[in-house]
Phi, psi and omega in degrees: 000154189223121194276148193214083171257149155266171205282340173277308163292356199263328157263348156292321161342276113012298185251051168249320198266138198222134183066346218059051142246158169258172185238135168337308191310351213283324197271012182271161202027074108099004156320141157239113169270145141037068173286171195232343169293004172243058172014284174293353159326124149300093203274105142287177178201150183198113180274136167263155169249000181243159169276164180268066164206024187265032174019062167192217197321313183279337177292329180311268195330298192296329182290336145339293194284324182306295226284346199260353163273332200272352208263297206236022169053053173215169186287149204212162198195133196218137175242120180284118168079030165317111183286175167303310150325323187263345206291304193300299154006278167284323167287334151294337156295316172296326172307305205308321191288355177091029182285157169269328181251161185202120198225119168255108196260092144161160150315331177288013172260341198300345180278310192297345203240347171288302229255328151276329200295327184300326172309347185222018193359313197284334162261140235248107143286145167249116166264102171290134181047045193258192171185060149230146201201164200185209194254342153207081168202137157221149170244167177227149202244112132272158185259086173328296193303336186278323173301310183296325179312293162332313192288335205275295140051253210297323195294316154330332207265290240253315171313128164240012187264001181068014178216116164284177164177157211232129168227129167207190192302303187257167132278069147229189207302331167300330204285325165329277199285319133357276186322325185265334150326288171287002184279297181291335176324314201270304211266045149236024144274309194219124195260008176239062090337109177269158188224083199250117190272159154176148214272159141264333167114301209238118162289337184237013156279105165346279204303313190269005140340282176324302210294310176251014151293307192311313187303311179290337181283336180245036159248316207129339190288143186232032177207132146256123167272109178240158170215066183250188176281270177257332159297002201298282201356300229280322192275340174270339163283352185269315196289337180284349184282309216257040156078039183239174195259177159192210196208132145286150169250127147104316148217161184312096202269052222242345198272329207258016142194084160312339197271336168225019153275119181286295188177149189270151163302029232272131172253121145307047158331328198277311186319291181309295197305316185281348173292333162258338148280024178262326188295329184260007159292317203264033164070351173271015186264138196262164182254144167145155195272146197227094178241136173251145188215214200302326175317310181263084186280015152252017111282284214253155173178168194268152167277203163315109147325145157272173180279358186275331167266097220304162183337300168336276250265324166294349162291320171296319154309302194246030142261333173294323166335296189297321167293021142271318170326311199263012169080047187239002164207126194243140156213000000 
């Protein structure tokens, strides 16, 4: 069974429960808490810092946890729109409550998940793009630099103003490291490539998307490399009204401006979340960071070429590809 709280009912939920009864409120507006009557079940759970309808990062993340139920038969459970403030909160309500597994879907959990997990033993954590690990915590990496190395490629190719730009929510080490992926990427094409980053505060705020699409865009730059949530849209509809190219991310973003998605990053989360929830079903799972990268191209692989990108360069791409596969270029 698979529980679909928001983050407001997920705690009247919770402080709802009493003896191992529930109080009605819990089941109000079309909530379904939890069962709680098959013991023996193997229970994942999973906090978004996103809605699971943002065709990006949190839907990947929810869809994770559906394929590792219909896949490994176990129970599953999702809180939506977690703020940062609520994260301890919410992952510990979920240990208490008996998850076996508990997966804090972003790097911005990694402080909440150092401060809990010792607090629960019996429960197995993931921090998805976290990069902390412990004795029953582990994160899982994808590897964001190979991909964006390939996206840096085409951005080289493809710029005729010479300036790129990297937009994405946070600051931290996945983001990073993504951002230094397309940087060599480009400039092993064109070694005077400028590259200009910048953080938004909000993965899923629209406004301040546009707002700093527009800003890079009036520098000059005509290739955006992006990475937000429900806000990606919003930087591939600006680039396309104003005629600059730009990269989907996480999954194929290419319908939602054909006209400037060169080609996407897409990451297979749903994959990657049930390859490690099989693991702490069967007791295998180790705390140490768990990256997956081109090796496995049913997690990470590139989406549709646009047709803007010539052949050549499409060639070039997806021989370096292979040569990262074989360790003939590393990163």
């Amino acid at each position: 069974m698979s529980a679909n709280l928001n983050r407001r009912k997920f705690l009247i939920y919770t402080s709802a429960i009493v003896s191992g009864s529930l109080i009605p409120i819990a089941c109000s507006n079309n909530q379904t808490p939890p069962t709680t009557n098959s013991s023996s079940a193997f229970k994942i759970a999973i906090a978004l810092p996103g809605v699971i309808s943002d065709k990006a990062w949190n839907q990947s993340g929810y869809e994770g946890v559906q394929l590792a139920k219909q896949k490994l038969g176990v129970e599953t459970a999702h809180v939506e729109k977690v703020a940062q403030a609520d994260q301890t909160e919410v992952l510990s309500d979920f240990a208490r409550r008996g998850y076996n597994l508990v997966i804090a879907h972003g790097g911005q959990f990694d402080a909440a998940l150092q401060q809990i997990a010792p607090q629960f033993p019996n429960t197995f954590f993931i921090g998805v793009n976290g990069n902390v690990f412990g004795a029953n915590i582990a994160s899982l990496r994808i590897n964001h630099l190979q991909a964006s190395y390939l996206c840096g490629i085409i951005a080289a190719a493809m710029t005729k103003s010479n300036k790129l730009a990297y937009i994405a929510g946070q600051k931290f080490q996945a983001t990073q490291e993504e951002l230094r992926g397309f940087e060599l990427g480009a400039k092993s094409i064109k070694k005077d490539v400028q590259i200009t980053s910048t953080f938004t505060g909000d993965w899923n705020d629209v406004a301040k998307a546009k707002e700093a699409t527009l800003a890079l865009i009036s520098t000059g730059a005509d290739v955006i490399y992006q990475w937000l949530d429900s806000a990606s849209a919003a930087v591939l509809q600006t680039a396309s009204d104003k005629g600059v190219y730009a990269f989907g991310n996480t999954t194929d973003q290419s319908d939602i401006a054909p006209l400037a998605v060169l080609t996407s990053a897409v990451k297979h989360l749903d994959v990657a979340i049930t390859y490690l929830a099989e693991l702490a079903q069967k007791k295998e799972i180790k705390g140490q960071v768990y990256k997956l990268g081109l090796e496995r191209p049913d997690i990470l692989t590139l989406g549709k070429f646009s047709n803007a990108v010539p052949q050549p360069v499409q060639k070039q791409v997806l021989d370096t590809k292979q040569q990262i596969i074989d360790k003939k270029i590393n990163l």
